[in-house]
C-alpha positions as CSV (number, residue, x, y, z in Angstrom):
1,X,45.8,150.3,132.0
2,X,45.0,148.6,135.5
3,X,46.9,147.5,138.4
4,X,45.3,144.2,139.5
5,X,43.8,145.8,142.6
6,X,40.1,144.6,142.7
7,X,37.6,147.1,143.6
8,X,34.0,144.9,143.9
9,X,33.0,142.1,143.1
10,X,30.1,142.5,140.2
11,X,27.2,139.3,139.3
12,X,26.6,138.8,135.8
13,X,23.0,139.9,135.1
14,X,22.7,138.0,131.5
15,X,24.9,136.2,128.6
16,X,23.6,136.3,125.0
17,X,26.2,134.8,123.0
18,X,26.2,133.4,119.7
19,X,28.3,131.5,117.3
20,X,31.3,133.8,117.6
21,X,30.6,136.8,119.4
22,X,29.1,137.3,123.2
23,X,26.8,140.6,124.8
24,X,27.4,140.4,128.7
25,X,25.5,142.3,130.9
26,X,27.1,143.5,134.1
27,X,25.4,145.0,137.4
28,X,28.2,147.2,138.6
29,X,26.2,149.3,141.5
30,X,28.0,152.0,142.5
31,X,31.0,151.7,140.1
32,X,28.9,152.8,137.2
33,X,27.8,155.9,138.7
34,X,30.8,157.8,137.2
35,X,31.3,155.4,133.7
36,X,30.1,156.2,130.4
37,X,30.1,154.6,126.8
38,X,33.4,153.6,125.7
39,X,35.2,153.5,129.4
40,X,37.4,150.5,130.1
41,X,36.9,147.9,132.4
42,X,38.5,145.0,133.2
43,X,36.5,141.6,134.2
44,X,38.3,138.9,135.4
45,X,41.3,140.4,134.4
46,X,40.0,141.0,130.7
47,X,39.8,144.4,129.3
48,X,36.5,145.2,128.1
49,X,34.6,148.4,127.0
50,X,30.9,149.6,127.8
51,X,28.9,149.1,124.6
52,X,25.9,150.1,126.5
53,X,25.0,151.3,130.1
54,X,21.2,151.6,131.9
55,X,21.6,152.8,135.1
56,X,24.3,150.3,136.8
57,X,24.0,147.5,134.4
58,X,26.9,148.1,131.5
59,X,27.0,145.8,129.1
60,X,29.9,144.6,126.8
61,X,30.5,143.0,123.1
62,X,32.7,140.5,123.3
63,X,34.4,139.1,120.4
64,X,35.8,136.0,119.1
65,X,39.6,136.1,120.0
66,X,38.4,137.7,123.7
67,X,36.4,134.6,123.8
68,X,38.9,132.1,122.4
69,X,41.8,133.1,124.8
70,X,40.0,134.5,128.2
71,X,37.1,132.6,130.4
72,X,34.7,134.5,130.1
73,X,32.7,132.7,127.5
74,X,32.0,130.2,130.7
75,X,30.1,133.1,132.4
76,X,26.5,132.5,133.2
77,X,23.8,134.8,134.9
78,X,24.5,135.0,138.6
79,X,28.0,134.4,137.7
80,X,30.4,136.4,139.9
81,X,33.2,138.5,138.6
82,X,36.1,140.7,139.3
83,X,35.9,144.2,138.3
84,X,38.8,146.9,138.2
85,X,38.2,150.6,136.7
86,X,40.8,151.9,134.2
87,X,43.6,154.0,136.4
88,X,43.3,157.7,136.1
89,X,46.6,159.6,136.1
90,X,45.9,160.9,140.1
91,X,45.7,157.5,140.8
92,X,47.9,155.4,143.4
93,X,49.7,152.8,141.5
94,X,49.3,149.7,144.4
95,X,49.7,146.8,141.9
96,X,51.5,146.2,138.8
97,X,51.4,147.2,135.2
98,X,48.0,145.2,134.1
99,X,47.1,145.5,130.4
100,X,43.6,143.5,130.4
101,X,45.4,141.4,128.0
102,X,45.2,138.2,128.6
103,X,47.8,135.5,127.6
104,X,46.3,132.2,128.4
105,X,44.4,130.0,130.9
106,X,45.4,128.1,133.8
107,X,43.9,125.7,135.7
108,X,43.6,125.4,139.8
109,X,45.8,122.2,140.3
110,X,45.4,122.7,144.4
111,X,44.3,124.8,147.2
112,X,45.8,124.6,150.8
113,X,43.6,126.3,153.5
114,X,45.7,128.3,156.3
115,X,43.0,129.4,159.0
116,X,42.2,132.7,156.9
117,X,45.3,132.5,154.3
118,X,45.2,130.0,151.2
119,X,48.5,129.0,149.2
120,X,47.3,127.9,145.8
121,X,48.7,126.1,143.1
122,X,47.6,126.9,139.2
123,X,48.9,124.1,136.3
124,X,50.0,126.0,133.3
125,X,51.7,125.7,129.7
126,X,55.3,126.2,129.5
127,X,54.5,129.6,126.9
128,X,53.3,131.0,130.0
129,X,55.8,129.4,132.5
130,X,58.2,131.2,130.8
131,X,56.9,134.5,131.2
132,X,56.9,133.9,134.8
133,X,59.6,134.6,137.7
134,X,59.9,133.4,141.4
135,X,58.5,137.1,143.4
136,X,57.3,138.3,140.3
137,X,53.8,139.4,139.6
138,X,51.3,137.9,137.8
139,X,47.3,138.9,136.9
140,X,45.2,136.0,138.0
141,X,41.5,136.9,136.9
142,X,42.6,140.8,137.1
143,X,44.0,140.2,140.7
144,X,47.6,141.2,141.0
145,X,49.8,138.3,143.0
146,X,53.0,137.6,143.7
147,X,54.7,134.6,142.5
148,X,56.3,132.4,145.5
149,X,57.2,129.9,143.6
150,X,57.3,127.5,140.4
151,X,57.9,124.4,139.0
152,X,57.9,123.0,135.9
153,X,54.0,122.6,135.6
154,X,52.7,124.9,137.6
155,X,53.2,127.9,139.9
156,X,52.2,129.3,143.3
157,X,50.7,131.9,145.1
158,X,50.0,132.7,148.8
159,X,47.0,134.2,149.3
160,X,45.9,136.8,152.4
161,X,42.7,137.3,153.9
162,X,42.1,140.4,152.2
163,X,42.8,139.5,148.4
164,X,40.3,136.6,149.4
165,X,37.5,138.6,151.0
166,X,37.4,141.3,148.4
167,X,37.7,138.8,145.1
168,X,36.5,135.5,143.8
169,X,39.3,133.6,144.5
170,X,37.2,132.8,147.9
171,X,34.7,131.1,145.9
172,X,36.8,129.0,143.6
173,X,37.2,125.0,143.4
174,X,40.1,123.0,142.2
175,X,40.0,121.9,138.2
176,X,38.7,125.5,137.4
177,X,40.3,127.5,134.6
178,X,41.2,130.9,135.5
179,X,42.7,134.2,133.3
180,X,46.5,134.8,133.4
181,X,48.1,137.9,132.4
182,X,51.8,137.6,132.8
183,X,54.1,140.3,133.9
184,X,54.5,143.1,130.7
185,X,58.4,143.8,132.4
186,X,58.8,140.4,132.2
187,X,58.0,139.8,128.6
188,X,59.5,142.7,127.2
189,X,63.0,142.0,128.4
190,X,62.3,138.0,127.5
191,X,61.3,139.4,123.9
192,X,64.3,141.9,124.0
193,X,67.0,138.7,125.1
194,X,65.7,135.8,122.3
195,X,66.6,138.5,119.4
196,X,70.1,138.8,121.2
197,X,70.6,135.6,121.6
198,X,71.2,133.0,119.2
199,X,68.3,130.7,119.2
200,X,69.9,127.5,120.1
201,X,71.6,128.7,122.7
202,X,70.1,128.3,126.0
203,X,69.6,131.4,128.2
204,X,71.9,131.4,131.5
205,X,72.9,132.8,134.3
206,X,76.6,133.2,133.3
207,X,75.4,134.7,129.9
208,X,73.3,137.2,131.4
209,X,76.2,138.5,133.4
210,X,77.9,138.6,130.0
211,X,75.7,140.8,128.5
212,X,75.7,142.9,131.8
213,X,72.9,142.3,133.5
């Protein structure tokens, strides 16, 4: 489990990939210094665990279906990425409930530059649309955000000076494809509702307060 709350941003040291499958070597400094074989790790939002670790270089086995549905099988050497640590239990829960599993991609449809703050717009399919509220979170490459708002095609964020120092949503150009995570709360009670409901019937305000929410 994660939260979305990056804590470095780690440079891919090398990509061996073949027809199916991927080994991704990470250099995670001072973040390995505590990790061992079989830890969790979430980059770019996708959870991942430590096949292998030489001092801070970890490296990961990536399969088919990670490769099919997340990024990451874009990732060169040099690459930057987003890295969060699995939470411990002391932890302080700052973000949201982040699995590391991804649902789909979206694309960076615009970016509007406010002195140090960036609202940015991300075209995505309706599947994941529909996971999505207005002030809810979402996992954009691992980082938690807040929703602000949506349209049919797309959705928004608003982006402080901090998320954008500390991740690699500083460095990114419009057209690129990024990892979404939608919110688990969200999907859950969406889930929970289209087994209530009858499938042709559309799902509205008026019967939500019917079924007392």
């Amino acid at each position: 489990m994660f939260t979305g709350l990056i804590e470095a941003v780690c440079t891919v040291k090398s990509v061996r990939q073949s027809e199916n499958t991927m080994l991704l070597s990470i250099d995670l400094g001072e973040l390995a210094d505590d990790g061992r074989i079989g830890d969790s790790i979430a980059i770019n939002g996708v959870c991942l665990t430590i096949a292998k670790l030489e001092g801070g270089i970890a490296s990961f086995e990536l399969s088919g279906e990670t490769l099919a549905k997340s990024t990451l099988g874009k990732l060169k050497p040099s690459s930057q990425v987003n890295i969060e640590r699995a939470i411990k239990a002391s932890d302080r829960f700052g973000g949201h409930f982040v699995q590391g599993h991804i649902d789909g991609k979206a694309a960076i449809k615009a970016i509007d530059k406010r002195g140090q703050f960036a609202d940015m717009k991300f075209a995505a399919q309706a599947e994941l649309l529909d996971q999505m509220v207005v002030k809810g979170s979402v996992a954009v490459d691992g980082i938690s955000l807040t929703i602000a708002s949506m349209d049919q095609n797309s959705f928004n964020v608003a982006l402080i000076p901090e998320t954008l120092n500390k991740t690699t949503l500083s460095r990114v150009k419009i057209g690129d494809e990024v990892n979404i995570e939608t919110d688990i709360i969200v999907k859950t009670i969406k889930t929970q509702l289209e087994k209530i409901l009858p499938q042709k019937q559309p799902l509205t305000a008026e019967k939500l307060k019917e079924l007392g929410f």
